[in-house]
C-alpha beads as a LAMMPS data file, in Angstrom:
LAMMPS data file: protein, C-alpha beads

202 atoms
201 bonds

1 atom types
1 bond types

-500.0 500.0 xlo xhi
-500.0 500.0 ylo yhi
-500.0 500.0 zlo zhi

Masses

1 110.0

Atoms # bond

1 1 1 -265.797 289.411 68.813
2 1 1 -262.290 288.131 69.746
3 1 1 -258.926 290.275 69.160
4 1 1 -256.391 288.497 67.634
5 1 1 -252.916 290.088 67.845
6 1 1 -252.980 290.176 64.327
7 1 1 -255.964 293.019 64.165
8 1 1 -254.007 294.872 66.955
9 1 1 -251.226 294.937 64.138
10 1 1 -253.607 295.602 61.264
11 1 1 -256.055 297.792 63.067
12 1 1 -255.348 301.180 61.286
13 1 1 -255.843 304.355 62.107
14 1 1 -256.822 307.664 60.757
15 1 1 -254.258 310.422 60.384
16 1 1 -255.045 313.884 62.405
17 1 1 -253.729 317.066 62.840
18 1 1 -251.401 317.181 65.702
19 1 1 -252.322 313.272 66.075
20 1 1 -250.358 310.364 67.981
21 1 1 -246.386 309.654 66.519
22 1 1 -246.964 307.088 63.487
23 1 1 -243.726 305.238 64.811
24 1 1 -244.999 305.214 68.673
25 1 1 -248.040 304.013 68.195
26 1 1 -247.079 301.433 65.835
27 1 1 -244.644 300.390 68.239
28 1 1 -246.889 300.281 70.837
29 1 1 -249.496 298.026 69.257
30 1 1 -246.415 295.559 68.200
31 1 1 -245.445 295.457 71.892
32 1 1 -249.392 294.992 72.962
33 1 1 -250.226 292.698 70.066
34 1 1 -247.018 290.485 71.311
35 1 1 -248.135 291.239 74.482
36 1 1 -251.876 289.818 73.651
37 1 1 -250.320 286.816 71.956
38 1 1 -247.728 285.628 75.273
39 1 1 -251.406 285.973 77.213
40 1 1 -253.187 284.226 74.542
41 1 1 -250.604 281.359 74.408
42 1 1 -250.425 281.323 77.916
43 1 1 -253.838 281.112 78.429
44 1 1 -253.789 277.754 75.719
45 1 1 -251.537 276.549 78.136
46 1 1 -253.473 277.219 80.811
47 1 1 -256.545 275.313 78.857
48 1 1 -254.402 272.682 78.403
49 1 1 -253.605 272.077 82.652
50 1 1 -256.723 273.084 83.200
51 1 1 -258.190 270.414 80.991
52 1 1 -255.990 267.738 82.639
53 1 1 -256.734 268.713 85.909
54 1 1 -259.791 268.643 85.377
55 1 1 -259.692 265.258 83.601
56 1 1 -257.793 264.246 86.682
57 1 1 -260.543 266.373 89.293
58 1 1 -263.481 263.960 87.424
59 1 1 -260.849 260.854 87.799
60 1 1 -260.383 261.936 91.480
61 1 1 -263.695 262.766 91.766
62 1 1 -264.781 258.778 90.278
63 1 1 -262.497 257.326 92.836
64 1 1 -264.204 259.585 95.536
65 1 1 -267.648 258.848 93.773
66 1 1 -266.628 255.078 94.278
67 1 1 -264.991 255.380 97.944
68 1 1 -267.739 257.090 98.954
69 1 1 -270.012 254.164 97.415
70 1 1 -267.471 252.079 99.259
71 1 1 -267.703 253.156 102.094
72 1 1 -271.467 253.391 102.175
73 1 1 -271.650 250.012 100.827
74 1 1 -269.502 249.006 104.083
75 1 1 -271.720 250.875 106.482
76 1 1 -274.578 249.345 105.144
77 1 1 -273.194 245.786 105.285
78 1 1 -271.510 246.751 108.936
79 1 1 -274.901 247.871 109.771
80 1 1 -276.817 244.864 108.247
81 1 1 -274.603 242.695 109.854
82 1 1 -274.800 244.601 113.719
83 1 1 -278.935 244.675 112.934
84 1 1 -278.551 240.682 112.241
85 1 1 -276.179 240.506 114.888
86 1 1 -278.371 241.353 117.304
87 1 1 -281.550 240.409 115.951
88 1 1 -279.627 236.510 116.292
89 1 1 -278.398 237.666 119.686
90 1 1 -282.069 238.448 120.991
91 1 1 -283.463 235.489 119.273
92 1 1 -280.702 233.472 120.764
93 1 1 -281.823 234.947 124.096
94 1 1 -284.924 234.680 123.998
95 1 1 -284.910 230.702 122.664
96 1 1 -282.356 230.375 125.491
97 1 1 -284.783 231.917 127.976
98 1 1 -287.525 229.882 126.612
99 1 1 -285.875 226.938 127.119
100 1 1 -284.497 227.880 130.496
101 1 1 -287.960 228.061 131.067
102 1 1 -289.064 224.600 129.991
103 1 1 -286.278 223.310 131.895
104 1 1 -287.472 225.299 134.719
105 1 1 -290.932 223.839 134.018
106 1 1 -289.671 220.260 133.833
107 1 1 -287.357 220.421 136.665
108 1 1 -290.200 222.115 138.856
109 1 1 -292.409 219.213 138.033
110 1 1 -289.718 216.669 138.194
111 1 1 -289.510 217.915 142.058
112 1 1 -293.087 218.528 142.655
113 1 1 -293.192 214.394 141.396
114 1 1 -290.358 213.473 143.582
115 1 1 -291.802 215.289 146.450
116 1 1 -294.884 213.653 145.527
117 1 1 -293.376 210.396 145.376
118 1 1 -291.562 211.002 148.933
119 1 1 -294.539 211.698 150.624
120 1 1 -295.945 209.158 149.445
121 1 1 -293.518 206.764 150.454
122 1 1 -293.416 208.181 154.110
123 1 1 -297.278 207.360 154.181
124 1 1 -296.512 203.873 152.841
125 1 1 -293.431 203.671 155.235
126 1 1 -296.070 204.819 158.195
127 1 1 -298.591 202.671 156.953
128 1 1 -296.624 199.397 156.783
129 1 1 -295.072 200.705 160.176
130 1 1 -298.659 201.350 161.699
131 1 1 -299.427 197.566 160.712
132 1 1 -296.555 195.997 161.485
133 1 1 -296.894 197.366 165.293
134 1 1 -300.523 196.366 164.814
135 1 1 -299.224 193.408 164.176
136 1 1 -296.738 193.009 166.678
137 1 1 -298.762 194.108 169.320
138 1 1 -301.547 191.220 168.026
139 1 1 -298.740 188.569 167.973
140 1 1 -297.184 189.752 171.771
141 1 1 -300.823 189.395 172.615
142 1 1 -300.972 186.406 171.449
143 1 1 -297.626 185.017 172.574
144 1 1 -299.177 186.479 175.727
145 1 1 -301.903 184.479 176.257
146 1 1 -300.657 181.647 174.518
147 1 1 -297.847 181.311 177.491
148 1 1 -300.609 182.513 180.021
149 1 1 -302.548 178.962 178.408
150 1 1 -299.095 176.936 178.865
151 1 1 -298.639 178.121 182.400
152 1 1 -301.765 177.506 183.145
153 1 1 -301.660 173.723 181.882
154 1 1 -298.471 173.725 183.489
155 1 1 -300.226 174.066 186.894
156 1 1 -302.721 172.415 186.169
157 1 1 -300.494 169.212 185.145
158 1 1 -298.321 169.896 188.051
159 1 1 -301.806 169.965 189.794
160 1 1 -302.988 166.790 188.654
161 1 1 -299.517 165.049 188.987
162 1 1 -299.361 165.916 192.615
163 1 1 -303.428 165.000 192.878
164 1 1 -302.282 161.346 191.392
165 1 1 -299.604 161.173 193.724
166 1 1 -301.626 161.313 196.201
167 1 1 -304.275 159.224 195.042
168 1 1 -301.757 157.341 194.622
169 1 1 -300.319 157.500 198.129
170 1 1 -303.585 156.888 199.095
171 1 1 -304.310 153.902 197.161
172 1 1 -300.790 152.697 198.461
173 1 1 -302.300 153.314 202.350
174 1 1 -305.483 151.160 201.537
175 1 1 -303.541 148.731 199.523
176 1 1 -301.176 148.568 202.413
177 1 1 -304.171 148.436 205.265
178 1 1 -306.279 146.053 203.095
179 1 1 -302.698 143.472 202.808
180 1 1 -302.792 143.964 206.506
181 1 1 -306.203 142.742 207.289
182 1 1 -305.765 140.390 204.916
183 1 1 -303.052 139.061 206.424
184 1 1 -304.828 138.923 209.520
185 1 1 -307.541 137.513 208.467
186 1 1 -305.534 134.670 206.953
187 1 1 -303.738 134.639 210.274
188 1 1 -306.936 134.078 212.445
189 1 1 -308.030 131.405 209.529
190 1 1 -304.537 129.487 210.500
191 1 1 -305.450 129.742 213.963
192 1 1 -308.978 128.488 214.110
193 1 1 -307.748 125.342 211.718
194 1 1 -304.754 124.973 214.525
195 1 1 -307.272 125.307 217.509
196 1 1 -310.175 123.807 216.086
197 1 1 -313.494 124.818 218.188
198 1 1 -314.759 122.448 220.849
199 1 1 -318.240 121.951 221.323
200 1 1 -319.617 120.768 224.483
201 1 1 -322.675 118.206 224.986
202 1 1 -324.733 118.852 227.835

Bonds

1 1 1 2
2 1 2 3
3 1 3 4
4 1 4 5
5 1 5 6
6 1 6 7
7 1 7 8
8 1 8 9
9 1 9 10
10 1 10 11
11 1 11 12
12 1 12 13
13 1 13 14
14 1 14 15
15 1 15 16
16 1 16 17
17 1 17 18
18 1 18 19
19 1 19 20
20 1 20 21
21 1 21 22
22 1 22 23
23 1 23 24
24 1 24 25
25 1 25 26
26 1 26 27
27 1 27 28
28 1 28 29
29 1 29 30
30 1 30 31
31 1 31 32
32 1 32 33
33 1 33 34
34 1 34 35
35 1 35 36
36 1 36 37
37 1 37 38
38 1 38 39
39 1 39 40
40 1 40 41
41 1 41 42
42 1 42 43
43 1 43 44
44 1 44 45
45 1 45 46
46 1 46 47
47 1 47 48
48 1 48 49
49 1 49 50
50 1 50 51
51 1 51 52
52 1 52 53
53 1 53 54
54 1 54 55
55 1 55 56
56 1 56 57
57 1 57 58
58 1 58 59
59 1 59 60
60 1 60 61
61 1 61 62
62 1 62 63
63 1 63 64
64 1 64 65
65 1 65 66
66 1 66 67
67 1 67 68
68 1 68 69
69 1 69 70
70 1 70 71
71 1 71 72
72 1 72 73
73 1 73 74
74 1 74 75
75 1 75 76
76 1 76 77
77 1 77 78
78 1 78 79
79 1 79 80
80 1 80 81
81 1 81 82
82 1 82 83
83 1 83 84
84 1 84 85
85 1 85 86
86 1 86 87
87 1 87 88
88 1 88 89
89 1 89 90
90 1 90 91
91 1 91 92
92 1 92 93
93 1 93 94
94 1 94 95
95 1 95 96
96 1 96 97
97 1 97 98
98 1 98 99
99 1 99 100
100 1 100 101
101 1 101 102
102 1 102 103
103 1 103 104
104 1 104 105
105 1 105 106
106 1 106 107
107 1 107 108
108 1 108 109
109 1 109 110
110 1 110 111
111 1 111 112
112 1 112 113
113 1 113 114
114 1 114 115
115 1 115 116
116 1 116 117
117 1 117 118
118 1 118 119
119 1 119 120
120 1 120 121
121 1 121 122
122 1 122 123
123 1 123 124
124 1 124 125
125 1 125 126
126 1 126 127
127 1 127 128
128 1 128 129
129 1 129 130
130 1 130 131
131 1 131 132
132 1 132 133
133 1 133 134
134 1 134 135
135 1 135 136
136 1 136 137
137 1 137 138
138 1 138 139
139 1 139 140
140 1 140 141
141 1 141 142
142 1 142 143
143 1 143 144
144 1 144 145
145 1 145 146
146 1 146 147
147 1 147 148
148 1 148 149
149 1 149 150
150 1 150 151
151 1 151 152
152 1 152 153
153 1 153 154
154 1 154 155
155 1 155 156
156 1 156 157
157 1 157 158
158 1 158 159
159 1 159 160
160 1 160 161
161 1 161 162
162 1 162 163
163 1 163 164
164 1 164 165
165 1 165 166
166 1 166 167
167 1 167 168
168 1 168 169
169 1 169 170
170 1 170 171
171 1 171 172
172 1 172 173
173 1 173 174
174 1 174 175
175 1 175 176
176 1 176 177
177 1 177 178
178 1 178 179
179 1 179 180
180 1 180 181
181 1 181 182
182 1 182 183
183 1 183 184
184 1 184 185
185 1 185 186
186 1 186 187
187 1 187 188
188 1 188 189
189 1 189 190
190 1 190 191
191 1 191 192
192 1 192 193
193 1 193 194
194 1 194 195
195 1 195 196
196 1 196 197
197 1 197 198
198 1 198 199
199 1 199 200
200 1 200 201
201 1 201 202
């Protein structure tokens, strides 16, 4: 049950022998009862802030409510976007290393071919040089014995050129010789018709 500073003013009280002073104690509850009624307005008052503040504690506490959500909101989306960050990072890396791996791949092949290639042009290069010296040697041989065969015709033309010279010279001796016995004979023929033989009859 609430006082009011009314029943402080109506509350009575009963009369005793020797009891309080009527006039004091009326007093008194006037002075408590205005006393009661300050508090009691104060106390409205107090209602009254403490029902704004706390109007304004819930409004505060919405905007914390909603900074809060904020700012959760924004570590989730900063935290999204790091886990995405680096989940493209490593898938950037590791496409990157894959394909610093095909390269590696192709490029080792593309030397293992050009090596393969190059070796296989020195054999060529060899081969063609082993033949061609083949080659050369058969032709020197050749040009060899080809001018062995024209020296020896050589000689043997000089050979027969100085053999028919002097078959030659020879035929010019008898040639010679025979004109001389021709002539003579065709000398002793003039003489034997100049001196005709006598023949004596015995």
């Amino acid at each position: 049950m609430r006082i009011t500073p009314l029943d402080i003013r109506k509350q009575p009280f009963r009369r005793a022998l020797r009891g309080f002073d009527p006039d004091a104690v009326n007093s008194f509850l006037e002075m408590v009862a205005n006393e009661f009624e300050e508090l009691i307005h104060q106390n409205s008052g107090y209602a009254t802030r403490i029902k704004l503040l706390e109007e304004k504690c819930e409004g505060y506490s919405k905007i914390e409510r909603t900074l809060n959500e904020t700012l959760l909101t924004a570590q989730k989306l900063s935290e999204d976007a790091r886990v995405n960050a680096q989940k493209e990072a490593e898938l950037i890396i590791k496409e990157a290393t894959v394909r610093a791996g095909l390269e590696e791949n192709e490029i080792r092949q593309r030397t293992m071919k050009l090596e393969n290639d190059l070796a296989s042009l020195k054999n060529q290069r060899d081969t063609f040089l082993a033949r061609f010296k083949g080659l050369l040697s058969t032709q020197l041989n050749l040009l060899g014995a080809i001018s062995g065969d024209l020296h020896e015709d050589v000689d043997k033309k000089e050979n027969v050129d100085e053999k028919k010279g002097d078959d030659e010279k020879k035929d010019d001796g008898k040639d010679t010789t025979r004109v001389a016995k021709l002539s003579e004979v065709s000398d002793g023929e003039d003489t034997a018709i100049a001196d005709p033989p006598r023949f004596s009859i015995s």
